[in-house]
C-alpha positions as CSV (number, residue, x, y, z in Angstrom):
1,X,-3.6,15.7,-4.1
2,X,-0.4,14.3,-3.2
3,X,0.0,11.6,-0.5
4,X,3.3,12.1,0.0
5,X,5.4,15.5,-0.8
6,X,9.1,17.0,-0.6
7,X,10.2,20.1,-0.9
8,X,13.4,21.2,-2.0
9,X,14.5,18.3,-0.1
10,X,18.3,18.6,0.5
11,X,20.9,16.3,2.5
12,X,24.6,17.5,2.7
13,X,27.5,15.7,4.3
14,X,30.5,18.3,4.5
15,X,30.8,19.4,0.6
16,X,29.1,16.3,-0.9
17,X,25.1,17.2,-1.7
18,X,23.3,13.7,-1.4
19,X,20.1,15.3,-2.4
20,X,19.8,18.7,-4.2
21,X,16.4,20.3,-3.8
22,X,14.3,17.2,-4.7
23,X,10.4,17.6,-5.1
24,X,8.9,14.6,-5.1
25,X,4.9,14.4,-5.4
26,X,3.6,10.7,-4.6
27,X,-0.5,10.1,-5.1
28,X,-2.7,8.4,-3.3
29,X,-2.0,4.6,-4.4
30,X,0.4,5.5,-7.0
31,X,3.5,2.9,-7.7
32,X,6.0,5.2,-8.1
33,X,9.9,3.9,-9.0
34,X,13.2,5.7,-8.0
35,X,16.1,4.9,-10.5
36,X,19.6,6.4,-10.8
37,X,23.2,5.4,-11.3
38,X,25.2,4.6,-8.0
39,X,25.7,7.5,-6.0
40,X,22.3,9.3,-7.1
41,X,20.6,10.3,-4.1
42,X,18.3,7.0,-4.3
43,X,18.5,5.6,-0.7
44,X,19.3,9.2,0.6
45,X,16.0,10.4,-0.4
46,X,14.3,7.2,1.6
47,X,16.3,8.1,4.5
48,X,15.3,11.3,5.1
49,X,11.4,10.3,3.8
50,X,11.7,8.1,6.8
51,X,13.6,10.0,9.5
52,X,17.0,7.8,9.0
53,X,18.1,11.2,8.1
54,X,17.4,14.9,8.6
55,X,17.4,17.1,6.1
56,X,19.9,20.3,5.5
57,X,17.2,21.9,4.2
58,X,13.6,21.5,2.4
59,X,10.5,19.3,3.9
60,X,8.8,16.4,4.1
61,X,5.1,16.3,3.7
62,X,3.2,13.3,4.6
63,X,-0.7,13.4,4.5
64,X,-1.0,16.9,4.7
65,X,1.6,17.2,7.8
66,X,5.2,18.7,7.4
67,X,7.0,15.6,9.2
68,X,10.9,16.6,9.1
69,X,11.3,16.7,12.4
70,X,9.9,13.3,13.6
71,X,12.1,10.2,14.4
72,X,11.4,7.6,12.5
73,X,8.7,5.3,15.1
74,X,6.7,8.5,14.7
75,X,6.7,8.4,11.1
76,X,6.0,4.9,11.5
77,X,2.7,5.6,13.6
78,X,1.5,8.1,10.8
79,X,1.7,5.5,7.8
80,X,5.3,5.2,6.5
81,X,6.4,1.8,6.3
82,X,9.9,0.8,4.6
83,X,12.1,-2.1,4.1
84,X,16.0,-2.3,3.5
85,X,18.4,-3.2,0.8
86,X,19.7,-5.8,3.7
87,X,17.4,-7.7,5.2
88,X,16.4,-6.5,9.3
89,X,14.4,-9.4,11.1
90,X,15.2,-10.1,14.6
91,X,17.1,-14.0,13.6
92,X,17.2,-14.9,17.1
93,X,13.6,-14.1,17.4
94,X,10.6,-16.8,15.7
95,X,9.1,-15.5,12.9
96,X,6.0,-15.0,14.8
97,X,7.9,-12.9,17.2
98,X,8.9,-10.9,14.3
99,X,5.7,-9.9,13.0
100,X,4.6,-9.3,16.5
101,X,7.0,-6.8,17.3
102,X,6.2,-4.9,14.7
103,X,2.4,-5.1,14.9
104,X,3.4,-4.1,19.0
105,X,5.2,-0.6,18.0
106,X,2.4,0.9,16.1
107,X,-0.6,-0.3,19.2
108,X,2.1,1.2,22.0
109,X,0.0,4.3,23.1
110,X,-2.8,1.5,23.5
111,X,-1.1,-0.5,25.6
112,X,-0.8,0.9,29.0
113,X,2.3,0.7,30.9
114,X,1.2,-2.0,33.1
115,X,-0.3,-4.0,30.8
116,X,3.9,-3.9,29.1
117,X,5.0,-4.7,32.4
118,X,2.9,-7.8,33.8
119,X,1.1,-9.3,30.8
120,X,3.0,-11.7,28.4
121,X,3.7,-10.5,24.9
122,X,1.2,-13.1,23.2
123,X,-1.9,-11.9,25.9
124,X,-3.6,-9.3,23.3
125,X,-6.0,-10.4,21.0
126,X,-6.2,-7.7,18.5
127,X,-2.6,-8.1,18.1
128,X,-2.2,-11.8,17.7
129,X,-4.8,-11.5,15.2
130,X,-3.3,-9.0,13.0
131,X,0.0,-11.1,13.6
132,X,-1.8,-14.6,11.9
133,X,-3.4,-12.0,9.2
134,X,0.2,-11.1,8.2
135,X,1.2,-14.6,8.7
136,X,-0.8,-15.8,6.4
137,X,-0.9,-13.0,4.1
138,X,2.9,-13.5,3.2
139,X,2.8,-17.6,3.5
140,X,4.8,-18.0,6.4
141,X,1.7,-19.4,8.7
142,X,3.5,-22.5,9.2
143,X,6.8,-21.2,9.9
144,X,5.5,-18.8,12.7
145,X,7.6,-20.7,15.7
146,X,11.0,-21.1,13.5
147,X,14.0,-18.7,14.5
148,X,13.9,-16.4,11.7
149,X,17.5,-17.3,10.8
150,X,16.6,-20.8,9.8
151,X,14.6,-19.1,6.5
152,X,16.1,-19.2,3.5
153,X,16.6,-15.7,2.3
154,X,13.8,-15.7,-0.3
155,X,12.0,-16.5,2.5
156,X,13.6,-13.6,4.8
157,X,12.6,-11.4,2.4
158,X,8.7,-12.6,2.7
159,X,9.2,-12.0,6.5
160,X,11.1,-8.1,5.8
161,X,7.9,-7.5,3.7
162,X,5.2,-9.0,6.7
163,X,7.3,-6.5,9.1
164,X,5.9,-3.6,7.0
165,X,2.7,-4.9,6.7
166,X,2.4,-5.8,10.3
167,X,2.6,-1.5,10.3
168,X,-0.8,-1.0,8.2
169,X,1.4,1.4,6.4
170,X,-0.7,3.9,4.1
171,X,3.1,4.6,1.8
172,X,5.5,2.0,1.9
173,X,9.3,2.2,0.5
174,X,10.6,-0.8,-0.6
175,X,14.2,-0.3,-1.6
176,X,15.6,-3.4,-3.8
177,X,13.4,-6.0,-2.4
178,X,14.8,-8.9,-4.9
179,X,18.5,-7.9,-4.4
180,X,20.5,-10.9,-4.4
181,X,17.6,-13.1,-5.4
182,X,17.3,-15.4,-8.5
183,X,14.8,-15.3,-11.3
184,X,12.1,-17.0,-9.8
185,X,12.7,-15.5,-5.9
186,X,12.7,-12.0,-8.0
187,X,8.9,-13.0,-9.8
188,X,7.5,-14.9,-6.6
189,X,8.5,-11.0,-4.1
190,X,6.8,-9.0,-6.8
191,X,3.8,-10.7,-6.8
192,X,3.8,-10.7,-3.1
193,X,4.0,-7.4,-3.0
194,X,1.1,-6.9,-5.9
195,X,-1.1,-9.2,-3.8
196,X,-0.4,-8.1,0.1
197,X,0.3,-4.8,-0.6
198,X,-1.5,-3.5,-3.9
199,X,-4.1,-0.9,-1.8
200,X,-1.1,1.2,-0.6
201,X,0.7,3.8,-2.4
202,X,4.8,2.2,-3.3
203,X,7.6,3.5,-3.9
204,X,10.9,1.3,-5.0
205,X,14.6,1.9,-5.8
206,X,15.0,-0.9,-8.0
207,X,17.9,-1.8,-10.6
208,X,16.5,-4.0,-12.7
209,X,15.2,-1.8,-15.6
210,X,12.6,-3.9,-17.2
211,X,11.0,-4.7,-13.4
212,X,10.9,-1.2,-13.0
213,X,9.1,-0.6,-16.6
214,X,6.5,-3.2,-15.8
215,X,5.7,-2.3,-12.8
216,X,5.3,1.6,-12.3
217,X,2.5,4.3,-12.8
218,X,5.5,6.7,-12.9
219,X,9.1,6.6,-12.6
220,X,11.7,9.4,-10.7
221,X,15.2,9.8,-12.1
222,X,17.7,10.9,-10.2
223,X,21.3,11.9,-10.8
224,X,24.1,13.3,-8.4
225,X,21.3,14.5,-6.1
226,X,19.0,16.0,-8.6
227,X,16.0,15.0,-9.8
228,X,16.5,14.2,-13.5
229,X,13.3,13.6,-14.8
230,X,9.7,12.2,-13.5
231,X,7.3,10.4,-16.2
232,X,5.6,7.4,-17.0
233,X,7.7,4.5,-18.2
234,X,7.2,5.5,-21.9
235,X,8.6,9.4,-20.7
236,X,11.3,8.1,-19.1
237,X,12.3,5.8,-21.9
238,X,12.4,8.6,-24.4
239,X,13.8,10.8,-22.4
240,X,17.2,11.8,-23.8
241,X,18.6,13.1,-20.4
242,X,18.1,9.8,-18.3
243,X,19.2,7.6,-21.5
244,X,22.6,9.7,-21.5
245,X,22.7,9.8,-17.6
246,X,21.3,6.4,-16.7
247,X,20.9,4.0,-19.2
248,X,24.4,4.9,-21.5
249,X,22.1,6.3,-24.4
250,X,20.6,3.0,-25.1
251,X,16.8,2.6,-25.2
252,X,15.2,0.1,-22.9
């Protein structure tokens, strides 16, 4: 059964269709890949999975629950965690305060309104313990009372990925996590994300083609809204559609 579902899932803006009946069936712990040329659908389709965007028509199915309709905290509260091309901490904020916030938004409806209005940030325990868990699951223990700005953006990243985890996410989209990063930053956030995140079901927009082959149970295409094709890496490779759409007719 499918963790995650859309059906016909479709975005337009005027008479540009972002997403063209897309259906999309995640598992249960599945690391599933989205790849496609610029202007695909890619960060669309993770958009209105999260509640960025609405759909024109079609649904979202998350755990058995048509979700469409919910903002995005909501979504967040159910199990849907995502990070952004560009990184989102709080700079002004320590990196501590970071991961609280986020471990905060998901414990709201447990925290009564008084307790919000007269007791300090730091007073609940079963937050600042899941705050030091996360801490210390994406190595920035240390580093908790350093303005977040200070990191360096490898570093950033780490935090981006704590904010998610801070969630206790049950899907998380991760859409290009090593953007901008070297070599070495690119190897050190994917085994992060194997290591603090390897129980939860994934799925990534990602460019780099060989990451993407490594690292996937099965891989989405899409192009100009449409989904292309859906396989495992060795499908997908020698699929003659994507290779002619995506990949210029040369094999990976």
């Amino acid at each position: 059964m499918a963790l995650l579902e859309t059906e016909n899932l479709t975005r337009q803006f005027g008479e540009l269709v972002a997403t063209d009946n897309v259906n999309l069936g995640v598992e249960a712990g599945e690391f599933r890949s989205v790849i496609g040329p610029n202007g695909a659908g890619k960060t669309t389709l993770f958009n209105l999975i999260t509640g960025a965007l609405f759909p024109t028509s079609g649904r979202v199915i998350f755990a058995d629950e048509a979700v469409s309709n919910l903002p995005p905290h909501e979504r967040v509260r159910r199990g849907i965690g995502r990070s952004f091309q560009i990184t989102t901490v709080f700079g002004g904020l320590s990196v501590r305060e970071n991961v609280r916030l986020s471990a905060q938004a998901v414990a709201g409806e447990s925290i009564t309104a008084g307790n919000r209005l007269f007791r300090p940030a730091d007073s609940f325990p079963e937050i600042n313990e899941r705050v030091e868990d996360v801490l210390s699951q994406i190595g920035l223990e240390a580093r908790g009372d350093e303005k977040a700005a200070a990191l360096a953006y490898g570093d950033r990243r780490r935090l981006e990925i704590g904010l998610v985890l801070a969630t206790d996410p049950r899907v998380v989209l991760l859409d290009e996590p090593t953007a901008g990063m070297s070599v070495e930053e690119t190897r050190a956030t994917m085994a992060l994300i194997d290591d603090v995140l390897a129980d939860r079901t994934l799925l990534l927009i990602e460019h780099d083609i060989d990451l993407v082959m490594n690292v996937s149970d099965r891989i989405t295409v899409l192009n100009r809204g449409r989904e292309l094709a859906t396989g495992t890496p060795e499908e997908v490779a020698e699929n003659d559609e994507v290779q002619k759409a995506y990949l210029g007719g040369v094999r990976p």
